[in-house]
C-alpha positions as CSV (number, residue, x, y, z in Angstrom):
1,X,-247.2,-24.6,-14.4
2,X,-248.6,-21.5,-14.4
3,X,-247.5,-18.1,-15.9
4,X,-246.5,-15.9,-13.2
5,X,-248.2,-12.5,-14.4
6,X,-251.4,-14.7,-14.6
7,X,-251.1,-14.5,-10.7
8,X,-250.8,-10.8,-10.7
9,X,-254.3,-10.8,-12.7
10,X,-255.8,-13.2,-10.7
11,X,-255.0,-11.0,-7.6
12,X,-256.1,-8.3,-9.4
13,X,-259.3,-9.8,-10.5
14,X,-260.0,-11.4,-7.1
15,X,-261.5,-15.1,-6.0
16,X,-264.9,-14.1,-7.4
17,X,-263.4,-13.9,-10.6
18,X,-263.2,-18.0,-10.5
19,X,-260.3,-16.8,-13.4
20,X,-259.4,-20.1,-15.7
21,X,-257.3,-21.1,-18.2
22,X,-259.4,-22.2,-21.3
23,X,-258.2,-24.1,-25.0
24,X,-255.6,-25.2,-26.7
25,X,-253.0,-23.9,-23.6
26,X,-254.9,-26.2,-20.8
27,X,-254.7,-29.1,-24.0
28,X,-250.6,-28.2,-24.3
29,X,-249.9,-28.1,-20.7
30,X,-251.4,-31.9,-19.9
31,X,-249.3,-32.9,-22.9
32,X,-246.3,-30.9,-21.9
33,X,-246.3,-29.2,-25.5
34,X,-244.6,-25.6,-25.4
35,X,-247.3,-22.8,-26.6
36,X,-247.2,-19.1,-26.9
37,X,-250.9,-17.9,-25.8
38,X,-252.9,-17.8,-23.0
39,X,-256.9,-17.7,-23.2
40,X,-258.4,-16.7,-19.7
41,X,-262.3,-17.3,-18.9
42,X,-264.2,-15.2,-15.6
43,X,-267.2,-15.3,-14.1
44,X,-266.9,-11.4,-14.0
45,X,-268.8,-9.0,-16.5
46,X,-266.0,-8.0,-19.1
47,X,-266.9,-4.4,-17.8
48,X,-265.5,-5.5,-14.1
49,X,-262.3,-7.1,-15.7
50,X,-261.4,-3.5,-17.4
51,X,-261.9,-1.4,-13.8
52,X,-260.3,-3.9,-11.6
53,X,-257.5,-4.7,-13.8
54,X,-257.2,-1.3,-15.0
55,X,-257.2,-0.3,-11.1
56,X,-254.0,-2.2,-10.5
57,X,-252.1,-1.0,-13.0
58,X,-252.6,-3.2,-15.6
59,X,-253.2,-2.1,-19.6
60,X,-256.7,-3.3,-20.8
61,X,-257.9,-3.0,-24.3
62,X,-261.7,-3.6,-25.3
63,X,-261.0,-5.8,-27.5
64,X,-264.5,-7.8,-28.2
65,X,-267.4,-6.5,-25.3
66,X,-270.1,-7.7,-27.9
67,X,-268.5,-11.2,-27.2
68,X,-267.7,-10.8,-23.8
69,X,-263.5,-10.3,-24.4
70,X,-261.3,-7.8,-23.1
71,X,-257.2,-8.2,-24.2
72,X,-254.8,-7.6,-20.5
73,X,-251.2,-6.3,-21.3
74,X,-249.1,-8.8,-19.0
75,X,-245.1,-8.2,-19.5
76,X,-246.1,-7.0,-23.3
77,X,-248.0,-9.9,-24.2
78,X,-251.5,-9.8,-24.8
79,X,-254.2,-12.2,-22.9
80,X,-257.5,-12.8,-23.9
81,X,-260.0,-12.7,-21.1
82,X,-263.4,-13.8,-22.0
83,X,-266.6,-13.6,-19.7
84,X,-268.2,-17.5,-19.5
85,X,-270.6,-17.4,-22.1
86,X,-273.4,-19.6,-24.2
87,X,-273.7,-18.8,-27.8
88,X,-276.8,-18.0,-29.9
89,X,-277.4,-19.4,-33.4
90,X,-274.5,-19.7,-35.9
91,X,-276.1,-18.6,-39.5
92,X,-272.9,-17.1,-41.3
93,X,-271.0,-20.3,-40.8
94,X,-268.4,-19.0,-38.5
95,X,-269.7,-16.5,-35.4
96,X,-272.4,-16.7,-33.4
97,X,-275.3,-13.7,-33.8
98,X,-275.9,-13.7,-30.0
99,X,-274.1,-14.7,-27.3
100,X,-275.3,-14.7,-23.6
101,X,-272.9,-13.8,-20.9
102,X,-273.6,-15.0,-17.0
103,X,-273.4,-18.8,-17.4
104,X,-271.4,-21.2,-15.5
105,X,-268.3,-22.5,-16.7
106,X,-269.5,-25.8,-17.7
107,X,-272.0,-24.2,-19.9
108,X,-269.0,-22.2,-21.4
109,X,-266.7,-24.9,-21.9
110,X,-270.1,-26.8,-23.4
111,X,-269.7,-24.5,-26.5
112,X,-266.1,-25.6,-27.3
113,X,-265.3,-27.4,-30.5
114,X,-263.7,-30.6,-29.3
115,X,-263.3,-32.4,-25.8
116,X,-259.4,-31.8,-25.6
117,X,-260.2,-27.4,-26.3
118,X,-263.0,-28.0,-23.5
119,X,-261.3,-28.3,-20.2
120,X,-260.2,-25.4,-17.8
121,X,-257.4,-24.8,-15.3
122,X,-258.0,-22.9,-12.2
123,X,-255.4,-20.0,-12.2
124,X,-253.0,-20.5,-9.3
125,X,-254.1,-24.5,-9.3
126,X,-257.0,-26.3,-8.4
127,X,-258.9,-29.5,-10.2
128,X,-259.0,-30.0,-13.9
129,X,-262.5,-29.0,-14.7
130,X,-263.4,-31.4,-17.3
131,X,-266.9,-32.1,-17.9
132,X,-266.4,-34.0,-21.4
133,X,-263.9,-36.4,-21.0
134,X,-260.6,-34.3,-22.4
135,X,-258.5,-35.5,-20.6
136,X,-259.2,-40.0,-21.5
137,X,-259.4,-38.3,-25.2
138,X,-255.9,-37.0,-24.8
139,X,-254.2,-40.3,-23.2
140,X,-256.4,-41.7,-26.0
141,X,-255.2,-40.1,-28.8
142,X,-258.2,-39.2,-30.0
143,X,-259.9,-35.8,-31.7
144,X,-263.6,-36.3,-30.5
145,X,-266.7,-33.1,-31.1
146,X,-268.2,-32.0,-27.6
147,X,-271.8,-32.9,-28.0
148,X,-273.5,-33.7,-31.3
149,X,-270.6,-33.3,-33.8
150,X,-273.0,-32.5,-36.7
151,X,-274.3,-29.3,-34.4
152,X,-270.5,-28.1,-33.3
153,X,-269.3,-28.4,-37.5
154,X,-273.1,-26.6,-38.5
155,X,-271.4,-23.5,-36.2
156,X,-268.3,-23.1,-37.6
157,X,-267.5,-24.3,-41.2
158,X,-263.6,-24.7,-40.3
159,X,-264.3,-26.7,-37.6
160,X,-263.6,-29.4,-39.3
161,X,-260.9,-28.6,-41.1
162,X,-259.1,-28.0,-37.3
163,X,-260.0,-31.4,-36.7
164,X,-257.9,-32.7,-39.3
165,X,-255.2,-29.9,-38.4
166,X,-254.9,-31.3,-34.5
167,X,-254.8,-34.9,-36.2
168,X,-251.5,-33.6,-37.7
169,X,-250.2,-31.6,-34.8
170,X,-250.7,-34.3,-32.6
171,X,-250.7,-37.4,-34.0
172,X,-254.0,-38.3,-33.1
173,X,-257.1,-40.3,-34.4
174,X,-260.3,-38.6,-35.4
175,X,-263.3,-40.6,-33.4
176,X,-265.9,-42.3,-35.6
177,X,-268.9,-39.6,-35.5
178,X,-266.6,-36.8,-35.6
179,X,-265.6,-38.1,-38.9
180,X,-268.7,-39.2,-40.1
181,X,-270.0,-36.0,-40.1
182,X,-267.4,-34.1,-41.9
183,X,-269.0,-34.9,-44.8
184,X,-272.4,-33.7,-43.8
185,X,-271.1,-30.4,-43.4
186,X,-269.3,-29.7,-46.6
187,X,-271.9,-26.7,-47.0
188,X,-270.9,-25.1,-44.0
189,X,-267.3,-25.3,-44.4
190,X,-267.8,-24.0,-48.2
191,X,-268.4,-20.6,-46.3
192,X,-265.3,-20.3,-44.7
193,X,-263.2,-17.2,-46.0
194,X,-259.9,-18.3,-47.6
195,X,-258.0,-16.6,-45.5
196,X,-259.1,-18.8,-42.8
197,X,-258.4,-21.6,-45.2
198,X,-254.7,-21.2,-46.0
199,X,-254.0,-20.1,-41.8
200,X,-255.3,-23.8,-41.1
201,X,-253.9,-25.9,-44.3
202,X,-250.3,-23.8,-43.3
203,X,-250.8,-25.6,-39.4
204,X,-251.6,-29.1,-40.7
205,X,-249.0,-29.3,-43.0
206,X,-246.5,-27.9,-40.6
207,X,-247.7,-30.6,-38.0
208,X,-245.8,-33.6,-36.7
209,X,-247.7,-36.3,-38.9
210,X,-249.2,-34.3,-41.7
211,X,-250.1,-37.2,-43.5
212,X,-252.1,-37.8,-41.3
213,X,-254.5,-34.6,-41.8
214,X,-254.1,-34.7,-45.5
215,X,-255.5,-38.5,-45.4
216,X,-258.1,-37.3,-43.6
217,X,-259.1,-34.4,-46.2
218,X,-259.1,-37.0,-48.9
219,X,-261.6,-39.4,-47.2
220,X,-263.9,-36.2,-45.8
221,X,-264.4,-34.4,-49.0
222,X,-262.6,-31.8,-47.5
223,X,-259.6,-31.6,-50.3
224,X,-262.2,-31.3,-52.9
225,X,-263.5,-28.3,-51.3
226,X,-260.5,-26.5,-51.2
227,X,-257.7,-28.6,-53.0
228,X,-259.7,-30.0,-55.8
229,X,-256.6,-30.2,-58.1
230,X,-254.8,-32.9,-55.9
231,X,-257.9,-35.2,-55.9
232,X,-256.7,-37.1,-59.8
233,X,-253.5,-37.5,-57.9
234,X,-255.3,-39.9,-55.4
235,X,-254.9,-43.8,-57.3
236,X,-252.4,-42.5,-60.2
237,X,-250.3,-45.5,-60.7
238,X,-246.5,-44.2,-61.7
239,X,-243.7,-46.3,-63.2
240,X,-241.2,-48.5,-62.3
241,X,-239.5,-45.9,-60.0
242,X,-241.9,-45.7,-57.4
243,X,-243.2,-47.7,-55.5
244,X,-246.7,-45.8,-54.5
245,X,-249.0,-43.7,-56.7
246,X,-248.8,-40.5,-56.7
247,X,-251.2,-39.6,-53.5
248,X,-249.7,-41.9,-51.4
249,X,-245.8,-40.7,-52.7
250,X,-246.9,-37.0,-52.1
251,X,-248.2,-38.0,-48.3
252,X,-244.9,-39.5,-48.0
253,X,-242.8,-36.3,-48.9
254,X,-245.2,-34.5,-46.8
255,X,-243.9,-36.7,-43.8
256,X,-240.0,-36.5,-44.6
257,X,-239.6,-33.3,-45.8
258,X,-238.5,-30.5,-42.7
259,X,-241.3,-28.8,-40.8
260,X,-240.9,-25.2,-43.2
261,X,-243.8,-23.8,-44.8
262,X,-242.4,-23.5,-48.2
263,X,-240.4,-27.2,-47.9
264,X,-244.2,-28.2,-46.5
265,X,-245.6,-26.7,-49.5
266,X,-243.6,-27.8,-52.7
267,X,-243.9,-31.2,-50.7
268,X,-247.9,-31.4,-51.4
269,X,-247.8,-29.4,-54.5
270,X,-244.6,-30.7,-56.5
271,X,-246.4,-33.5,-58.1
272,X,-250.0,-32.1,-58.8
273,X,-249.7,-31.9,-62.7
274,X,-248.4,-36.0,-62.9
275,X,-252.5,-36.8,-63.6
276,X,-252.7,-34.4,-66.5
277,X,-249.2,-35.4,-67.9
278,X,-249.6,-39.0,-67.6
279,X,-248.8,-41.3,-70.5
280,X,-247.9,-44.4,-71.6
281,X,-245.1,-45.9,-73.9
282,X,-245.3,-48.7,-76.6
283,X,-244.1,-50.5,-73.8
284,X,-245.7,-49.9,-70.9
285,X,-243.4,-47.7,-69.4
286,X,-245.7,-44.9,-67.6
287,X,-244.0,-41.2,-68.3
288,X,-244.8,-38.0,-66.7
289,X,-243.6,-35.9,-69.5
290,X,-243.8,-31.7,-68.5
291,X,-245.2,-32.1,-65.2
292,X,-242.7,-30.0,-63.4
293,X,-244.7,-27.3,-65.7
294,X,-247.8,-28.4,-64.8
295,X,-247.5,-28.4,-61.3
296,X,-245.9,-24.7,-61.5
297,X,-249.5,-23.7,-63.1
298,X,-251.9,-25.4,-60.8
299,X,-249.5,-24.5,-57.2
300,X,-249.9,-20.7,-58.7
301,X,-253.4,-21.0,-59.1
302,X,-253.8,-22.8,-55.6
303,X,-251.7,-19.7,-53.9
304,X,-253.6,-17.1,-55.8
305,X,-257.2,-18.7,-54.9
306,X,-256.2,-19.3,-50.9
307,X,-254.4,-16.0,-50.7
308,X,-250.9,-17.4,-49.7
309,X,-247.9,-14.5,-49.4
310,X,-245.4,-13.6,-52.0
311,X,-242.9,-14.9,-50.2
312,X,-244.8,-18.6,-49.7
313,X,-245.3,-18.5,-53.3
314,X,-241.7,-17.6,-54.6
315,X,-239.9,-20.2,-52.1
316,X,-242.3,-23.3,-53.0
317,X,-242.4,-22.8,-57.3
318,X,-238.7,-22.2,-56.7
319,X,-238.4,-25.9,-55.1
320,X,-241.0,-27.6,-57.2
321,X,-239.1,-25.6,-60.6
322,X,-235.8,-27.6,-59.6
323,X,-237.8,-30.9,-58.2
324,X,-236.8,-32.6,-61.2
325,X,-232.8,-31.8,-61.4
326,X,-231.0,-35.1,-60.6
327,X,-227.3,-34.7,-60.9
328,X,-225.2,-37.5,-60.8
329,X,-221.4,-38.8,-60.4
330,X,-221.0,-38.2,-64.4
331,X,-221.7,-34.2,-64.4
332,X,-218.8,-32.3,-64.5
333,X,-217.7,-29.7,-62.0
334,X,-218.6,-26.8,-64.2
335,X,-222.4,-28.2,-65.0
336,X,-222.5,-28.5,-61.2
337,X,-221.5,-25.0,-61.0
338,X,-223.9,-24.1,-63.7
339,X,-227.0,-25.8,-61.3
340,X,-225.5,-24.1,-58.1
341,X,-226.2,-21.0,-59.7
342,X,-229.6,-21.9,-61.1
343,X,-230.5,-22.4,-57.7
344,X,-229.0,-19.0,-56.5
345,X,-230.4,-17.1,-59.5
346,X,-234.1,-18.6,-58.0
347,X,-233.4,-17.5,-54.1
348,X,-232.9,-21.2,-53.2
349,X,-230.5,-22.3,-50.7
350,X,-228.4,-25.0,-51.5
351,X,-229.7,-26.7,-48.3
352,X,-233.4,-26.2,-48.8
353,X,-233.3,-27.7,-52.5
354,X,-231.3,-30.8,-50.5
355,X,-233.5,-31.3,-48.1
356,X,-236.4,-31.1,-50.5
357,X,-235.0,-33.7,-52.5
358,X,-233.6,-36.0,-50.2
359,X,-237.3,-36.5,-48.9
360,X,-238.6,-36.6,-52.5
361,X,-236.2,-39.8,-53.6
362,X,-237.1,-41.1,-49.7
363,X,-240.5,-41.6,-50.4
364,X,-240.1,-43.3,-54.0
365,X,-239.9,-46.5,-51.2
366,X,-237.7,-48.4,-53.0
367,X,-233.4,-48.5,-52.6
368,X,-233.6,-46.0,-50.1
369,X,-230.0,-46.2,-48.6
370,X,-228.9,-46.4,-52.2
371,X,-230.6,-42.6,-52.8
372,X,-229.3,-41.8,-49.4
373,X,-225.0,-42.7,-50.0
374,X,-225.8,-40.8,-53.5
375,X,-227.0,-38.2,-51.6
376,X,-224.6,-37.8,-49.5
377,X,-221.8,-38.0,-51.8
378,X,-223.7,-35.4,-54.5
379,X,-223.9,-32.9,-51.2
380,X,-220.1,-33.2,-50.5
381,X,-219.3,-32.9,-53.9
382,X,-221.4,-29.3,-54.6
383,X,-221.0,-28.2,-51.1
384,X,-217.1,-28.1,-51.6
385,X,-217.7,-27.0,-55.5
386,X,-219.3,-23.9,-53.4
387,X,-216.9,-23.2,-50.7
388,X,-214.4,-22.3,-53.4
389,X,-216.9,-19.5,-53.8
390,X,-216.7,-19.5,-57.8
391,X,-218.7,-16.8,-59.6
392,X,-222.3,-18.3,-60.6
393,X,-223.7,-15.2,-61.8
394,X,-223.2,-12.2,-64.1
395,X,-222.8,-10.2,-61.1
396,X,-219.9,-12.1,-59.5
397,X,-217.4,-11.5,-62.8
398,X,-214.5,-9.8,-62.5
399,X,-215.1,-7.1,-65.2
400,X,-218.7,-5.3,-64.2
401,X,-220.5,-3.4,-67.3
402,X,-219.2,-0.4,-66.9
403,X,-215.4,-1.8,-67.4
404,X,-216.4,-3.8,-70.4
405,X,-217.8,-0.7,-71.7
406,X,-214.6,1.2,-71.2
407,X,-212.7,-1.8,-73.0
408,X,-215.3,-1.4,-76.0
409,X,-215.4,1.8,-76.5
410,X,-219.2,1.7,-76.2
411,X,-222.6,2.5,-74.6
412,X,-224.6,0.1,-73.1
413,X,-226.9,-2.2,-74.9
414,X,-227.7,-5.4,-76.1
415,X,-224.1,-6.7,-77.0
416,X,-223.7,-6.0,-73.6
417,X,-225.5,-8.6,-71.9
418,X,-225.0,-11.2,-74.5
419,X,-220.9,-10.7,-73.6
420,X,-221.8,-11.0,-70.0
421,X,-223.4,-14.0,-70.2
422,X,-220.4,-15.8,-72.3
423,X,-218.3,-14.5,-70.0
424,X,-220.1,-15.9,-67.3
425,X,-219.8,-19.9,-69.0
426,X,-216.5,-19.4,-69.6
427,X,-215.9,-18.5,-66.0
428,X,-218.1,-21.5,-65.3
429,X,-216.1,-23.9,-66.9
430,X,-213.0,-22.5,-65.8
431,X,-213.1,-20.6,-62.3
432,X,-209.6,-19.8,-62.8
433,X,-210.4,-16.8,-65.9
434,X,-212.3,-14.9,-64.0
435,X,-209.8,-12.3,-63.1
436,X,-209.5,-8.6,-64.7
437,X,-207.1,-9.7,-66.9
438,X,-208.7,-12.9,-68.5
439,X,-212.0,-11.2,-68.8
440,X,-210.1,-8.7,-70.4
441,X,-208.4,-11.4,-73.0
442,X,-211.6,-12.6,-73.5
443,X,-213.9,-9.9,-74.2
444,X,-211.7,-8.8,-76.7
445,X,-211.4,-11.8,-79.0
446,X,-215.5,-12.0,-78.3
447,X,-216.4,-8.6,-79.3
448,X,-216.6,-7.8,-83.5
């Protein structure tokens, strides 16, 4: 169905205009997918599109003339509408140097990456235009380059790299020559800014079957390019705990863990320094021995080199720091108190470091409703241990620094924060001494 301020731009635009919807929203609207953008193709001069829609009453910016694009304000959301157009050579790896504005619509559409981005809706309805088979592609399941797929990845070096991101969004296959020439094009994609990068790696691993895309880095010499410090991880046999080497378990996380970027994230990344830690007993036993560190190092250098946010990069070492924490029935309430606030001290939520490692013992593939009843019980157990709200910090003690002070008789300083800190595992072993009073008792008998 159509958006009905499209309508009001059609109107405004007039028949002439032959106005379309063009890419990914035409794709998401045969497969009843929910998307947030619009991208609009004319017949009419981007010139024509400002003074008509201008004329009734509509906000145009001038957003791209040298490309034939113009952005229309419809009910404060911004719509792309972009003159039918062929392009001109590609040198730079990502935009054309010319482009040539006039064509036809199938010449426009002609341009497109891949057959399920090259179909067109009339606005207001009409025929699918669909001069490359889009639609059979998408009852097909299938993510196939219009034309020559070695031409369409020489244009755009992260052209592949969105085939392997719609594989994972969708669910789909990538056709035979489409694939194929992934590899042929590994110059072109070296191009690509990182920016661009991380923005598509972020997509595919937030997709419905990211396994799917990151399988399909491994076999294209994609994840070299850009994610050479998984590649040892691809055929690294582990021990007796798993039942899948390391690639293959790390796929598998990918796939259970929640759609989140940082969950998403530590998921890929957690085990990356098992290769370089990898060792053998007397006998036999494999051991990964430090690889939580190691994978804190290489997942810093990956977010540094693809430019990933502050916030990205504090949530996923936070997860992948505590990957390796596995409590059990024998812990006592107070070292479960102890790792409650650990995880608070980090900025992890209870929940996310849960669902982070409830997919991580999933995909060892071996006793899984064993892990699971563990699970479950270990989640009760430290979800009521922190509805009792004990203190789990310095912060959360009954006697702040400035009281302690007063009961000292001194200034600030070292001593300080060494008392706060055994008053704080005293509290944690015993929730019950953290009152005034107690504190009180015991910072007396602690201090010289």
């Amino acid at each position: 169905m159509t958006w009905p301020p499209l309508l009001r731009l059609q109107a405004a635009l007039g028949p002439e205009a032959e106005l379309v919807i063009v890419g990914g929203a035409v794709r998401d609207e045969l497969l009843g997918r929910p998307h947030a953008d619009w991208d609009l193709a004319s017949r009419l001069l981007p010139q024509a599109v400002m003074a008509r829609a201008g004329a009734a009453g509509l906000k145009v910016i001038p957003t791209g003339l040298q490309h034939g694009t113009v952005t229309v304000i419809l009910e404060d959301r911004p719509v792309e509408v972009t003159t039918f157009r062929s392009d001109g050579d590609y040198l730079d790896g990502r935009r054309p140097e010319t482009v040539r504005l006039g064509v036809d619509l199938a010449e426009d559409l002609s341009r497109r990456d891949f057959t399920i981005n090259a179909m067109a809706l009339p606005v207001g309805g009409g025929d699918l235009v669909d001069p490359f088979g889009g639609r059979a592609d998408l009852a097909a399941g299938l993510i196939r380059a219009v034309g020559d797929p070695l031409q369409r990845f020489a244009e755009d070096g992260l052209r592949p790299l969105r085939a392997c991101r719609f594989a994972s969004q969708l669910g789909f296959d990538m056709e035979a020559a489409t694939q194929a020439a992934i590899p042929e094009r590994l110059d072109v994609a070296r191009k690509v800014a990182m920016e661009r990068v991380f923005k598509e790696l972020d997509k595919l691993l937030r997709g419905q079957e990211p396994q799917r895309g990151l399988a399909l880095l491994a076999k294209s010499g994609l994840l070299d390019l850009w994610l050479p410090e998984l590649r040892p991880m691809v055929g690294c046999g582990q021990n007796q705990h798993h039942a899948h080497d390391v690639w293959r378990h790390t796929l598998e996380v990918v796939r259970f863990a929640p759609a989140e970027p940082a969950l998403r994230w530590a998921a890929l990344l957690h085990d990356a320094g098992k290769p370089g830690t990898r060792s053998v007993g007397p006998d036999g036993e494999v051991h990964f021995y430090g690889h939580e560190a190691r994978s804190l190092e290489l997942t810093e250098g990956i977010f540094e080199r693809l430019k990933a946010s502050h916030a990205l990069r504090k949530s996923t070492l936070a997860l992948i720091r505590h990957h390796g924490t596995h409590p059990t029935e024998s812990w006592s309430d107070a070292a479960c108190r102890r790792l409650l606030g650990r995880l608070e001290a980090d900025g992890l939520a209870l929940d996310a470091w849960a669902a982070f490692r409830l997919a991580d013992q999933r995909a060892k593939g071996q006793a899984w409703e064993l892990h699971l009843a563990e699970h479950t019980k270990l989640m009760t157990r430290l979800e009521s241990l922190r509805a009792a709200r004990p203190a789990l910090s310095i912060r959360d003690l009954a006697l702040d620094g400035a009281a302690l002070m007063r009961l000292a008789g001194r200034s600030g300083g070292p001593w300080l924060g060494s008392l706060q800190k055994r008053l704080l595992e005293a509290v944690l072993d015993d929730p019950a001494v953290n009152t005034p009073e107690r504190l009180a008792e015991l910072a007396a008998r602690e201090l010289p």
